[in-house]
C-alpha positions in Angstrom: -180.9 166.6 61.1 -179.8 166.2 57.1 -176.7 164.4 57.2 -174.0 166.4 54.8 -171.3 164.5 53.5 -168.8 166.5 50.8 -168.6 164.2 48.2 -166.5 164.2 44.9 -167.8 163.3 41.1 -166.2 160.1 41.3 -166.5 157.7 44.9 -164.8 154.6 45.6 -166.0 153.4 48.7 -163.3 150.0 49.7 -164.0 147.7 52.3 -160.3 147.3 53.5 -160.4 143.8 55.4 -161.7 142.6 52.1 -159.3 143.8 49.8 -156.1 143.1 51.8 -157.7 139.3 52.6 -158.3 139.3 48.0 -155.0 140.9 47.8 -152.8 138.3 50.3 -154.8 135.1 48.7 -154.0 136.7 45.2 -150.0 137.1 46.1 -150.0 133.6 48.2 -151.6 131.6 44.7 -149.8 133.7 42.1 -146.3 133.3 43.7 -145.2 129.8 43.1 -146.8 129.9 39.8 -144.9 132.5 38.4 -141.7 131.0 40.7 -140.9 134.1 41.9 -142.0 136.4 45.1 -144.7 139.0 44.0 -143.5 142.3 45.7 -146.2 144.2 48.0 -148.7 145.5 45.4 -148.6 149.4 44.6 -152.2 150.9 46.1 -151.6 154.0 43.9 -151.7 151.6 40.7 -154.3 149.6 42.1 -156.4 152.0 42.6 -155.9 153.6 39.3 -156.8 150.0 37.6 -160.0 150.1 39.1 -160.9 153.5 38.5 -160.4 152.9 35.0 -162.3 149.6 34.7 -165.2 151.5 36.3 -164.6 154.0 33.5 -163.1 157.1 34.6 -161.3 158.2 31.3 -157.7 160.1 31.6 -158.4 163.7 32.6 -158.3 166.4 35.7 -161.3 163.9 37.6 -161.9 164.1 41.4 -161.9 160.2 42.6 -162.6 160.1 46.3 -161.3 156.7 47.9 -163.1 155.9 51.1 -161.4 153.0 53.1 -164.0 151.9 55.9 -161.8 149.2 58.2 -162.1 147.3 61.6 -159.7 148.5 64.1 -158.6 145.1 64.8 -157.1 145.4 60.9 -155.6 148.8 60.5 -153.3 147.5 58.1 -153.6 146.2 54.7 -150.8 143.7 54.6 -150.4 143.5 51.0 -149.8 146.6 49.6 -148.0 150.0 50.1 -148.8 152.3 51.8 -150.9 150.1 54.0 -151.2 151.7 57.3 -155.2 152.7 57.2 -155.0 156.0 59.8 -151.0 157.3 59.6 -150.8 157.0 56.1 -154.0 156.0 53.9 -156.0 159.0 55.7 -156.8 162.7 54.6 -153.7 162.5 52.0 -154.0 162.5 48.4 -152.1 161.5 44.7 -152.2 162.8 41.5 -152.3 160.8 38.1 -153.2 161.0 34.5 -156.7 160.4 35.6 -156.8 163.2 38.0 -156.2 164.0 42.0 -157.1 160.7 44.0 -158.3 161.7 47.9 -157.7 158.9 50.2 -159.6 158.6 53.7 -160.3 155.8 56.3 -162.8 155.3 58.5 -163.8 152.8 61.1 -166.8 152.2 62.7 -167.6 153.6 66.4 -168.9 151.1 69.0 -172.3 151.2 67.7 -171.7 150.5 64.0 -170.2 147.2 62.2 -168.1 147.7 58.9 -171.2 146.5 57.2 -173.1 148.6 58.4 -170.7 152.0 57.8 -169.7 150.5 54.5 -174.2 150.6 53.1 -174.6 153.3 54.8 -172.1 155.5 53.1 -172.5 154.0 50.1 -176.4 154.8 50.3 -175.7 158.9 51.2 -173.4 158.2 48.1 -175.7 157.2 45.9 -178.0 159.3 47.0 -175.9 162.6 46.7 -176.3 164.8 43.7 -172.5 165.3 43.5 -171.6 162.3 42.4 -171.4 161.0 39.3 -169.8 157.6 39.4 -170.0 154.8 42.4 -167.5 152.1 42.5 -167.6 149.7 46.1 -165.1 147.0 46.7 -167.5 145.3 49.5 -167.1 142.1 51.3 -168.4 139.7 49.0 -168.4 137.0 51.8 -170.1 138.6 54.9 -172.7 141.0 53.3 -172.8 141.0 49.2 -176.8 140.5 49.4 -177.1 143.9 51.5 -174.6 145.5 49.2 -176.6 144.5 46.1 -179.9 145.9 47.2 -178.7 149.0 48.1 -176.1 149.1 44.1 -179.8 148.5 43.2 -181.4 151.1 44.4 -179.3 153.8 43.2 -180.2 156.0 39.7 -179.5 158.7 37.7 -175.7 158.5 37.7 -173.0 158.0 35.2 -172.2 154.4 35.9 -171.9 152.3 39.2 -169.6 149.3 39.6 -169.1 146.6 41.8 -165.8 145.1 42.2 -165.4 141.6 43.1 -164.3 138.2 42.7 -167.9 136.3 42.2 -170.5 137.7 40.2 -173.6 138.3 41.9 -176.1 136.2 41.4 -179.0 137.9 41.3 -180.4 140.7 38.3 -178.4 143.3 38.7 -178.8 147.1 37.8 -174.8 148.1 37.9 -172.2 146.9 36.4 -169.6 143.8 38.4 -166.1 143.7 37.1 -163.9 141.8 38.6 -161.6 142.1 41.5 -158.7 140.2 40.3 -157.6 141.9 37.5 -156.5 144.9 39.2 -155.2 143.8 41.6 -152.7 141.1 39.2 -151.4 144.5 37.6 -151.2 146.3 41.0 -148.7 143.4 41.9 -146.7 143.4 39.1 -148.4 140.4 37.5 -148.0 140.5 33.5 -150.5 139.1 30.8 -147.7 137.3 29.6 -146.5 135.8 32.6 -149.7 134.0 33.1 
């Protein structure tokens, strides 16, 4: 049986334990810095920020935004919205940089996130509809995994990896890093640093 997945031009497939665990370290460091407290990040913005450091240019673009999370975490604590199945799940924004479609999944019984995280980032990379891949993976408990299989995938526009450490190994994609977006997402200015 051919698996079918619809995808969209543009796919950002977000490991959600990750980001909120990058996101709360971010807020806790940044805080007394700046002497203030950070608000909760906009996800809306954040996810904008990364879209266009992978390169999606201001237009009518499809970005699909694939959340895969533990069900022990269904909430990303340092951002809004932040609930992962009430209210980061088959909804959708629109921006200068086109209509962002937002869905979670978690992994059944038989599955780990790491697991559901390379495996629909392979049927990404391997589907002719999409132009662009951008992953936010856990850099901590599977980045080797996650860099054979950015590897492996050709013939699209551009694919990124988001995170905080570069990887260390020759790399066929692009890294950018992590941080950045999510500084603006929380309201963190240039000038303030």
């Amino acid at each position: 049986m051919e698996k079918k997945i619809e995808f969209a031009p543009n796919v950002m497939l977000i490991d959600a334990s990750y980001l909120d665990r990058v996101g709360r370290d971010m807020a806790e460091h940044f805080s007394p810095i700046l002497n203030r407290e950070l608000p909760k990040a906009d996800l809306a913005a954040l996810l904008e920020c990364l879209a266009l450091d992978a390169g999606v240019v201001l237009g009518d673009n499809a970005v699909q935004v694939i959340f895969i999370y533990d069900s022990a975490e269904p909430r990303m604590s340092f951002c809004t919205p932040s609930d992962l199945d009430k209210e980061l799940n088959n909804v959708a924004f629109k921006s200068q940089l086109g209509e962002f479609s937002i869905y979670s999944f978690q992994p059944s019984d038989m599955a780990t996130c790491e697991e559901l995280f390379n495996e629909a980032l392979m049927l990404a990379g391997e589907s002719k509809d999409v132009k662009r891949v951008v992953a936010v993976a856990d850099e901590d408990a599977y980045q080797q995994k996650t860099h054979s299989t950015l590897n492996k995938i050709k013939g699209k526009e551009s694919v990124t990896l988001f995170g905080m450490n570069p990887p260390k190994d020759e790399a066929s994609y692009s890294f950018e890093m992590l941080g950045f977006a999510v500084l603006q997402s929380l309201g963190i200015k240039a000038e303030e640093l």
